[in-house]
C-alpha positions as CSV (number, residue, x, y, z in Angstrom):
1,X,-6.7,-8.5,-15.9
2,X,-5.8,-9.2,-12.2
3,X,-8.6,-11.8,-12.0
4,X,-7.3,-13.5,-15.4
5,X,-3.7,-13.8,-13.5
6,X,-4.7,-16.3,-11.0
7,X,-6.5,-18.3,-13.8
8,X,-3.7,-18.3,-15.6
9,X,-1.2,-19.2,-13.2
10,X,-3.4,-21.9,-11.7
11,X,-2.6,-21.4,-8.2
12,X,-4.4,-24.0,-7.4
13,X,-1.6,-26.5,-7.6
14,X,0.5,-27.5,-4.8
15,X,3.7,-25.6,-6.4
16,X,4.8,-22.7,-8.1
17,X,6.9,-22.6,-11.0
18,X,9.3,-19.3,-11.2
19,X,7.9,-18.6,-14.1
20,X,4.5,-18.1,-11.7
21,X,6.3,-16.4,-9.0
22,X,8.2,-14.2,-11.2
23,X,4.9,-12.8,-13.0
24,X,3.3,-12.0,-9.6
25,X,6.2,-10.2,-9.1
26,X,6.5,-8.1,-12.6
27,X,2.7,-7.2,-11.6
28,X,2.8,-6.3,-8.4
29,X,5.9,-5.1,-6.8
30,X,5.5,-1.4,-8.3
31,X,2.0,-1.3,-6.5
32,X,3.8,-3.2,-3.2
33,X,6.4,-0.9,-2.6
34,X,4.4,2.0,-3.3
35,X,1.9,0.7,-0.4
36,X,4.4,-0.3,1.9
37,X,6.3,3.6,1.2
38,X,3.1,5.3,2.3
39,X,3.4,3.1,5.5
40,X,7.3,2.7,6.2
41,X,9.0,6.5,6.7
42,X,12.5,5.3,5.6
43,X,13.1,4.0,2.0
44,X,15.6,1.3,3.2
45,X,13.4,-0.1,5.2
46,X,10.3,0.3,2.6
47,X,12.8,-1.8,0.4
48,X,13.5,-4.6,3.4
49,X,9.5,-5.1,4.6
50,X,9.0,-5.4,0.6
51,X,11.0,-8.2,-0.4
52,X,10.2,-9.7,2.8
53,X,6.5,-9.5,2.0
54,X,7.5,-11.3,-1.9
55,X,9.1,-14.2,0.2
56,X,6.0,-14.5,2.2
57,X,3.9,-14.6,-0.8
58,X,6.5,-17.2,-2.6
59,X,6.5,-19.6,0.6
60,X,2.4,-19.4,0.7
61,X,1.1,-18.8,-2.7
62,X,0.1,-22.5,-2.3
63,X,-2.5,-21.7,0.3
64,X,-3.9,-19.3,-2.2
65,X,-7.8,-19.9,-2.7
66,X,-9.2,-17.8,-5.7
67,X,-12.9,-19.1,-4.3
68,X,-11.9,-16.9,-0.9
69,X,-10.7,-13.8,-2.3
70,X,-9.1,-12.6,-5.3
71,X,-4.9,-12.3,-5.6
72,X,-4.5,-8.8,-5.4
73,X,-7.0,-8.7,-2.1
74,X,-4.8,-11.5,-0.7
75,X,-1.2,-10.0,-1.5
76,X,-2.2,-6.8,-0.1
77,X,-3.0,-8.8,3.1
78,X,-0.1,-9.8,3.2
79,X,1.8,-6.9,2.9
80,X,-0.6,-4.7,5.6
81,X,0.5,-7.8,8.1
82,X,3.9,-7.5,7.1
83,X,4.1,-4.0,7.8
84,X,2.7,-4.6,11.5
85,X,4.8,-7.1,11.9
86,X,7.6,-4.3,10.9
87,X,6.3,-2.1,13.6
88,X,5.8,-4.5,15.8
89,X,9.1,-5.0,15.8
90,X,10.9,-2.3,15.7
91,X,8.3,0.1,18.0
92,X,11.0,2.8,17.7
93,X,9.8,3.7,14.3
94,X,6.3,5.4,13.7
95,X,3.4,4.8,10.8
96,X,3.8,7.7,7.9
97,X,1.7,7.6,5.5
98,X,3.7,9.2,2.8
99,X,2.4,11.9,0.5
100,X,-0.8,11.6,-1.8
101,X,1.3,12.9,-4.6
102,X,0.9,10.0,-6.8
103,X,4.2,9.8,-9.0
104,X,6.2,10.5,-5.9
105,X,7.6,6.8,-5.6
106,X,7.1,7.0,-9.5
107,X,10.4,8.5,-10.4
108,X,13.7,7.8,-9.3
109,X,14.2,11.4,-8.3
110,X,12.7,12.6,-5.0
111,X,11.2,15.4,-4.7
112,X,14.2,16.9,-2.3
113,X,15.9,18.6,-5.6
114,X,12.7,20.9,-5.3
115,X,13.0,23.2,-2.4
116,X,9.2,24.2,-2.5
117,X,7.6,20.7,-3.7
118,X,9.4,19.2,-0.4
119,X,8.3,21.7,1.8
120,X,4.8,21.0,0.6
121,X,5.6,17.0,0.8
122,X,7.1,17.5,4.7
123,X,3.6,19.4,5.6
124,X,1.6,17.2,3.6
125,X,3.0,14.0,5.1
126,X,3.2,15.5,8.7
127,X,-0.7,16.0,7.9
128,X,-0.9,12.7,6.8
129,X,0.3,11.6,10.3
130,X,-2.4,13.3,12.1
131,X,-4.8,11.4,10.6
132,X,-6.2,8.2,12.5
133,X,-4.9,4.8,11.7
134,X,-7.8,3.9,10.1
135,X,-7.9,6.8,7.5
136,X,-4.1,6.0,7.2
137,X,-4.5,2.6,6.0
138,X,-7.1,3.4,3.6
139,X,-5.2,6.5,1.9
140,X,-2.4,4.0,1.9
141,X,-4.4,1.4,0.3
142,X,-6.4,3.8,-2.2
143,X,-3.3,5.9,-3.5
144,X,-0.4,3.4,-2.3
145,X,-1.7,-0.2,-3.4
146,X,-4.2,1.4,-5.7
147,X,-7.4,-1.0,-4.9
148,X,-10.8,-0.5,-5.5
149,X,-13.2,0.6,-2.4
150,X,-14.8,-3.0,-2.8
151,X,-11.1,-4.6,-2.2
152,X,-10.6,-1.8,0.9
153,X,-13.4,-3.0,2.6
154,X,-12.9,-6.6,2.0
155,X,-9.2,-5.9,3.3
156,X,-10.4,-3.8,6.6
157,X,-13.8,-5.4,7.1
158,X,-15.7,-1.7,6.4
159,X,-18.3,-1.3,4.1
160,X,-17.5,-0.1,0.1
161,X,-19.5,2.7,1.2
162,X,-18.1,3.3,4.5
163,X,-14.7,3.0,2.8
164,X,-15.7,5.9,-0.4
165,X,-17.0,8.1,3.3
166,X,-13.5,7.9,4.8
167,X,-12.0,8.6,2.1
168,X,-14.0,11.4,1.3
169,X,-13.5,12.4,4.6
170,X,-9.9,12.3,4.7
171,X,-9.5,13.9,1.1
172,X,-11.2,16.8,2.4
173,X,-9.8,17.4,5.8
174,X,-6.2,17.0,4.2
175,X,-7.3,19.6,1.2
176,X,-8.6,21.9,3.7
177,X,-5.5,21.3,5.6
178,X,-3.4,22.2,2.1
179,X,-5.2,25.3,1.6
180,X,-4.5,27.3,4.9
181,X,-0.8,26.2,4.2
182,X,-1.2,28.2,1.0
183,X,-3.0,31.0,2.5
């Protein structure tokens, strides 16, 4: 469906109508914010780098190439360099990647009217942080963004099957991690 959007839209063309704009927006922004959350600690700020990466994509959409690389590969681009740019400025503020509970960000309600779920969610995401930056960015882009091992490893220059290892890899040092918190 993804790939029929850019053929649809015609990005080729030296403008975008809102109409364009405004569909890349209805089906993406769920996925966007949910990738930039697991990156950005503080939901204001998840909300700021967000919109900021949706005017980004509206002043550049003509510089789109579907020969290159597909839309969702090159939105998510743009949001990973957005958040850097977010960190880069503001070096006060460190990476989380949030939780690996997936309808977290789903529901309007955090999980903070559950004593017990946001204990587990504090240890899960402190866990989270101990992870390298690389296994960060690929939770982030698996369970945040939602793309496909081949799209990861177009977006971080890794392997599909390097990208299904740290994963792997990650999965099970955090799961291990989960159990002796249960224990």
């Amino acid at each position: 469906m993804i790939e029929e959007i850019s053929e649809e839209m015609n990005l080729s063309k030296s403008y975008v109508t809102q109409k364009d704009f405004e569909f890349i927006y209805d089906n993406f922004f769920d996925r966007v914010f949910k990738f930039v959350s697991y990156r950005v600690s503080n939901r204001e700020d998840s909300k700021d780098v967000t919109s900021e990466i949706f005017q980004k994509i509206y002043k550049s959409i003509d510089k789109f190439d579907s020969n290159k690389s597909k839309l969702e590969v090159w939105i998510f681009a743009i949001a990973r360099n957005t958040v850097t740019d977010y960190y880069r400025s503001n070096s006060k503020h460190k990476v989380i990647s949030i939780d690996s509970f997936k309808d977290f960000f789903a529901s309007e309600k955090y999980v903070e009217d559950d004593l017990e779920k946001k204990e587990e969610y504090d240890f899960l995401r402190d866990e989270l942080k101990k992870l390298n930056s690389n296994e960060q960015l690929v939770i982030s882009y698996k369970f945040g963004a939602e793309l496909s091992n081949i799209d990861i490893a177009e977006l971080t220059g890794m392997s599909s099957s390097n990208v299904a290892v740290v994963l792997h890899r990650s999965i099970k040092k955090l799961r291990s991690r989960m159990e002796a918190y249960y224990e």
